[in-house]
Backbone as CSV, one residue per row, in Angstrom:
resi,resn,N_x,N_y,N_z,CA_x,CA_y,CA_z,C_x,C_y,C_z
1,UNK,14.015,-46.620,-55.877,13.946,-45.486,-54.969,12.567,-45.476,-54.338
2,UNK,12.342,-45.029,-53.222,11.313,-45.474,-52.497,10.758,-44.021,-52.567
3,UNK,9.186,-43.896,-52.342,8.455,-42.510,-52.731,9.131,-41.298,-51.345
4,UNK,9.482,-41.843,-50.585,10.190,-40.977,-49.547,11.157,-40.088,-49.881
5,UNK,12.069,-41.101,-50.563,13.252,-40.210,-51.340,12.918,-39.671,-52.782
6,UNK,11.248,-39.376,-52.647,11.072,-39.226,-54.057,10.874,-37.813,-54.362
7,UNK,11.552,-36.544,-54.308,11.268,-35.240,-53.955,10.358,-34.433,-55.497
8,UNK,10.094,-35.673,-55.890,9.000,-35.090,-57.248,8.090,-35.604,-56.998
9,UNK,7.698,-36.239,-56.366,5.837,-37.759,-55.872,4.912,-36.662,-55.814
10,UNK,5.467,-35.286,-54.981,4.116,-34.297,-54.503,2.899,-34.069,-55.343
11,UNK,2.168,-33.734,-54.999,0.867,-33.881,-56.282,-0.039,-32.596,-55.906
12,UNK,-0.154,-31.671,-56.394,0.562,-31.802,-57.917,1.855,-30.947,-58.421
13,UNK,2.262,-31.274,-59.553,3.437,-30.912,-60.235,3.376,-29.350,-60.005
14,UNK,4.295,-28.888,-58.722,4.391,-27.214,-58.510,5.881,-26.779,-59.172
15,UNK,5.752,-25.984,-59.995,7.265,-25.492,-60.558,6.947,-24.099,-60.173
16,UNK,8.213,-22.907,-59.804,8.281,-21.582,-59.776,6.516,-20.857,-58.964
17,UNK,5.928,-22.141,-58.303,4.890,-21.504,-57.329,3.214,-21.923,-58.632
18,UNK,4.160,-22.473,-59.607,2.810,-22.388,-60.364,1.934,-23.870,-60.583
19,UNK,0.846,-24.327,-60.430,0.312,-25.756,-60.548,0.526,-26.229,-61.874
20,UNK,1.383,-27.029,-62.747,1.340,-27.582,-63.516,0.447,-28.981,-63.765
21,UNK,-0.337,-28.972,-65.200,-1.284,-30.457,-65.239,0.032,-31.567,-65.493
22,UNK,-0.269,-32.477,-64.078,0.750,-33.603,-64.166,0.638,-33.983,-65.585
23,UNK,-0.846,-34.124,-66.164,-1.009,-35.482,-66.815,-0.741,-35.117,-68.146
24,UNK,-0.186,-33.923,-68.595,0.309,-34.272,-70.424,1.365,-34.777,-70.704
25,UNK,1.952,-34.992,-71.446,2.888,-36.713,-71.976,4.200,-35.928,-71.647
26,UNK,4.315,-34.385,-71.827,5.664,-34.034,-71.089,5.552,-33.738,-69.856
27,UNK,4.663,-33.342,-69.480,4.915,-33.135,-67.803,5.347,-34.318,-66.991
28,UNK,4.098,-35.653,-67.776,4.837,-37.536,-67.040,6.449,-37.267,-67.575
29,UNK,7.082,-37.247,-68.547,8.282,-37.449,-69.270,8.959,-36.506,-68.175
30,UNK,9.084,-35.469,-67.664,9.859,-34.600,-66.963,9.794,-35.133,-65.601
31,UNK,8.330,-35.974,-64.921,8.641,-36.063,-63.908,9.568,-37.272,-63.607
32,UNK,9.502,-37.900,-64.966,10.267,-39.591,-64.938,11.950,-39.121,-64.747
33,UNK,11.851,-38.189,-65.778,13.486,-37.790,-65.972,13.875,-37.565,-64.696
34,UNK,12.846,-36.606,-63.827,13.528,-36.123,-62.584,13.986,-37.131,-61.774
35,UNK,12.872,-38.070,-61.553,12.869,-38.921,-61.023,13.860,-39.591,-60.608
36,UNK,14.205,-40.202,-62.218,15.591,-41.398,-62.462,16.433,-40.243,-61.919
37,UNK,16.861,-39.131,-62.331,18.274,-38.608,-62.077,17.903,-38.507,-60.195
38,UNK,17.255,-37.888,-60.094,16.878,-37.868,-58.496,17.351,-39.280,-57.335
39,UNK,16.874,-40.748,-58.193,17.613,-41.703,-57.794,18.967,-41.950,-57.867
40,UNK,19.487,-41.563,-58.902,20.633,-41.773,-59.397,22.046,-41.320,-58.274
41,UNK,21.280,-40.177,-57.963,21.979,-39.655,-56.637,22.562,-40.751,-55.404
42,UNK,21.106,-41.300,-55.459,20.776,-42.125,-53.977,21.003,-42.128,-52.897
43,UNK,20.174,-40.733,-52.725,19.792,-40.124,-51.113,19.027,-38.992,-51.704
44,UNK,18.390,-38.053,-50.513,17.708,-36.888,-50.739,18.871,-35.891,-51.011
45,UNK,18.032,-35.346,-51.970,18.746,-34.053,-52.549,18.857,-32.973,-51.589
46,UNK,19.934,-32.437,-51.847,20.087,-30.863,-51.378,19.077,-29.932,-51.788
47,UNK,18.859,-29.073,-51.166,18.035,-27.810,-51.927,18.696,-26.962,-52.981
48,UNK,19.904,-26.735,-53.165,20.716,-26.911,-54.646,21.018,-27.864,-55.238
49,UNK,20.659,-29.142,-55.056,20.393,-30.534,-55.760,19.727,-30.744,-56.718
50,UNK,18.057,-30.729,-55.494,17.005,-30.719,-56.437,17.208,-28.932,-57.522
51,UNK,17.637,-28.069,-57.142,17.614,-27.122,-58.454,18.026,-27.570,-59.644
52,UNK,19.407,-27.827,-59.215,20.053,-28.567,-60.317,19.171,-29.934,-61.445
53,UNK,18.831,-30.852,-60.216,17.899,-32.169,-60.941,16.846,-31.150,-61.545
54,UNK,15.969,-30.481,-61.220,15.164,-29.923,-62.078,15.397,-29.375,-63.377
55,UNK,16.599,-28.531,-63.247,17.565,-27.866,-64.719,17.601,-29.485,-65.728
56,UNK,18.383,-29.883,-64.942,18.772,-31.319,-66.387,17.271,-31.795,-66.270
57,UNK,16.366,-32.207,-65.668,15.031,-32.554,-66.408,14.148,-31.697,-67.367
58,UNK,14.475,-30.361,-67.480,14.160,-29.440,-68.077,14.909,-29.726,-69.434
59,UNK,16.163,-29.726,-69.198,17.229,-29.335,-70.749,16.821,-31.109,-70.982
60,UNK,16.984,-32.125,-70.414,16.640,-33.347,-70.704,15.421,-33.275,-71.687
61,UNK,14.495,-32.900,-71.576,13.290,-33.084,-72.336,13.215,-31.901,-73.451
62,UNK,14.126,-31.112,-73.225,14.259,-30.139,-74.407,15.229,-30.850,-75.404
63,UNK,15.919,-31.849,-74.958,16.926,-32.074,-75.783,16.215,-33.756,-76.380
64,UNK,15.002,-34.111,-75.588,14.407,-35.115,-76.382,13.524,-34.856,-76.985
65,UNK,12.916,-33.470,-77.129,12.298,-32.949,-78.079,12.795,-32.565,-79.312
66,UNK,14.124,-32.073,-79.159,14.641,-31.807,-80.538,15.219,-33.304,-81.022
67,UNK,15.399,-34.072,-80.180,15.847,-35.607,-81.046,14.302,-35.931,-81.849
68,UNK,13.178,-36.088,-80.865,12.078,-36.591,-81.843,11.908,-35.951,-82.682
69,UNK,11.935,-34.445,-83.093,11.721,-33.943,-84.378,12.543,-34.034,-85.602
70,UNK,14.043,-33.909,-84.845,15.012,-34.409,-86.148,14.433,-35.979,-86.526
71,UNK,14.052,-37.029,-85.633,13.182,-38.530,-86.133,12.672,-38.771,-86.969
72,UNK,11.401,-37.492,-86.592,10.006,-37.687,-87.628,10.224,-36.744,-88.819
73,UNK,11.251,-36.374,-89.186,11.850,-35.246,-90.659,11.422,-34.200,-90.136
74,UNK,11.193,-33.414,-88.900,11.108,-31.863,-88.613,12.204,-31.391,-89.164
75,UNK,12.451,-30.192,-89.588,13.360,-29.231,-89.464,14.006,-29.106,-87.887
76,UNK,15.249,-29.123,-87.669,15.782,-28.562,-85.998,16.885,-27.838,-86.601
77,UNK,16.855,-26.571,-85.601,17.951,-26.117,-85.942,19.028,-26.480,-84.850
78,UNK,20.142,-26.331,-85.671,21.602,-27.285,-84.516,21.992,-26.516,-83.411
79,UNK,22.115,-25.234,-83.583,23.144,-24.328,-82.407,21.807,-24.873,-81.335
80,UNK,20.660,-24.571,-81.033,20.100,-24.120,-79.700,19.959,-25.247,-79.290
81,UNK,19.987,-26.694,-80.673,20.037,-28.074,-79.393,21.308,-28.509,-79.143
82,UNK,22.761,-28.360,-80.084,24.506,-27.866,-79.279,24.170,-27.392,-77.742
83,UNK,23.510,-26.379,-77.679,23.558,-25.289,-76.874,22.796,-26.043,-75.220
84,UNK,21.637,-26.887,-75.642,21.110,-27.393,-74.901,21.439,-29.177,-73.782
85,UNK,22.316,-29.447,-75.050,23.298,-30.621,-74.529,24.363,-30.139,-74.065
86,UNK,25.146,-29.197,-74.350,26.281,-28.920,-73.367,25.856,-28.193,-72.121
87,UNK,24.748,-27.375,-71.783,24.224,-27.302,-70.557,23.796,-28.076,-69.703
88,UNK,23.197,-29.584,-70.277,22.902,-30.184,-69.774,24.204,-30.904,-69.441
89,UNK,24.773,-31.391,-70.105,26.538,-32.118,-69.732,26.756,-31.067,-68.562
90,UNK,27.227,-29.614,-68.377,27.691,-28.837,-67.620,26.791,-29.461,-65.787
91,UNK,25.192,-29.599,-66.326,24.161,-29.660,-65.043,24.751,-31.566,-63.781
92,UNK,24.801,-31.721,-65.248,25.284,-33.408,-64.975,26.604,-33.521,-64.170
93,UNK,27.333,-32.426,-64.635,28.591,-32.528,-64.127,28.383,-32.397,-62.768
94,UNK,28.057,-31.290,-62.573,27.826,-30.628,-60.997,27.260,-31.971,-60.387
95,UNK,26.199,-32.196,-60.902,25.817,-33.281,-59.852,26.478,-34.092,-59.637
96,UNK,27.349,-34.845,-60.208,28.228,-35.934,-60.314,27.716,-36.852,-61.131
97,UNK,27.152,-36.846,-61.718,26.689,-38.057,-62.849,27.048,-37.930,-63.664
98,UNK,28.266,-37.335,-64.306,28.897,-37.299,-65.470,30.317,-37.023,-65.178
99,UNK,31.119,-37.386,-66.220,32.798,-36.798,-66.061,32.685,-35.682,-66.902
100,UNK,33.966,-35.032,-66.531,34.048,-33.891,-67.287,35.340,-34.326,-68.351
101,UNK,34.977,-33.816,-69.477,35.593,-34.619,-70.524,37.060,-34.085,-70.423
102,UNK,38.147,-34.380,-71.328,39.549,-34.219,-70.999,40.680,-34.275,-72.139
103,UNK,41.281,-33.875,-72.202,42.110,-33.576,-73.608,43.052,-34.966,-73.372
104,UNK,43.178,-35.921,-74.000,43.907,-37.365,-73.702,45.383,-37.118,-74.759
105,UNK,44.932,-36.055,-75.460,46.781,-35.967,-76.268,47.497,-35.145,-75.531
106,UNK,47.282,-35.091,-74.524,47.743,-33.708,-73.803,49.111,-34.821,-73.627
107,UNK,50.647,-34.471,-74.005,51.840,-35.315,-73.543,51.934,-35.484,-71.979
108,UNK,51.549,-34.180,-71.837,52.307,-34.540,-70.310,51.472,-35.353,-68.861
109,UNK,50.006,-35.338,-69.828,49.173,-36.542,-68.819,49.661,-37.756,-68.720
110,UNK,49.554,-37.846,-67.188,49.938,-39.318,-66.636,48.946,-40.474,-66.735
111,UNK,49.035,-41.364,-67.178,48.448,-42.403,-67.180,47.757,-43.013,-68.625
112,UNK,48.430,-42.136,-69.144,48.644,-43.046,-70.857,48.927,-43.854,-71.096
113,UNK,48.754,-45.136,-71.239,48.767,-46.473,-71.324,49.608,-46.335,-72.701
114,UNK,51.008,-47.581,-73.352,51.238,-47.386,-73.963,50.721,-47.623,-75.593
115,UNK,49.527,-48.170,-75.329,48.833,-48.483,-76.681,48.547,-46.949,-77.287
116,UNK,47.459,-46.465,-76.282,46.866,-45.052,-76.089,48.034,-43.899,-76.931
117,UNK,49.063,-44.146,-76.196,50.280,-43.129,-76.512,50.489,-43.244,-78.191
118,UNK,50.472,-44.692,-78.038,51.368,-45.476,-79.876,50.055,-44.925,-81.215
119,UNK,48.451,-44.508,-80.218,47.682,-44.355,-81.252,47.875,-42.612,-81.250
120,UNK,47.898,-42.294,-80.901,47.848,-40.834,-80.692,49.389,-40.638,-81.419
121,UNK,50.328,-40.923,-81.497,51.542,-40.472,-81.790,51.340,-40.962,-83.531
122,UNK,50.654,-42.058,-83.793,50.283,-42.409,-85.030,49.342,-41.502,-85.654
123,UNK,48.404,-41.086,-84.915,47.338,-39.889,-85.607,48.268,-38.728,-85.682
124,UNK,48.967,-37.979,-85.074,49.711,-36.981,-85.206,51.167,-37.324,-86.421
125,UNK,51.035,-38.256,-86.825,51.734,-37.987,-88.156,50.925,-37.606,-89.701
């Protein structure tokens, strides 16, 4: 992605009107996250785009904060990082960088392959 289409490059790191210091190890980590998802798009964001890319770089680094602490033997508690990956899945969705997941035993979905069908009809005994 080229710094043009780069709607995080500005310097410095302004969130909600306020100057954030680019340079501590999460502020680089948030602007990378933005970054990649910002490419991922590939084109300039909407102005409800970039909201969105900002949300998942936010819950993104909240949710790699609670992975490094469960790592290094922190204590984490489960509901608020549950809580923080399915928002982020929800943020992902909107943008299109994710599917939205789907009930596959459902009978009356089309396109059940018959292996798919033969395993599912085997788990349900």
């Amino acid at each position: 992605m080229n710094s043009e289409l780069d709607p995080f490059a500005n310097e410095p790191l302004v969130i909600a009107g306020r100057k954030i210091d680019g340079r501590t190890t999460e502020a680089r980590r948030f602007r990378s996250l933005a970054y990649d998802l910002a490419a991922q798009l590939q084109r300039n964001p909407t102005p409800a785009e970039r909201a969105l890319l900002l949300n998942a770089a936010t819950l993104a680094t909240l949710c790699e904060r609670f992975t490094a602490d469960l790592l290094e033997g922190k204590p984490v508690e489960d509901e608020p990082f549950r809580r923080n990956v399915a928002a982020l899945s929800a943020v992902l969705i909107k943008l299109g960088m994710a599917a939205k997941s789907r009930d596959v035993t459902k009978r009356d979905r089309n396109g059940v392959d018959e292996f798919g069908a033969a395993l599912i009809e085997a788990n349900a005994r």
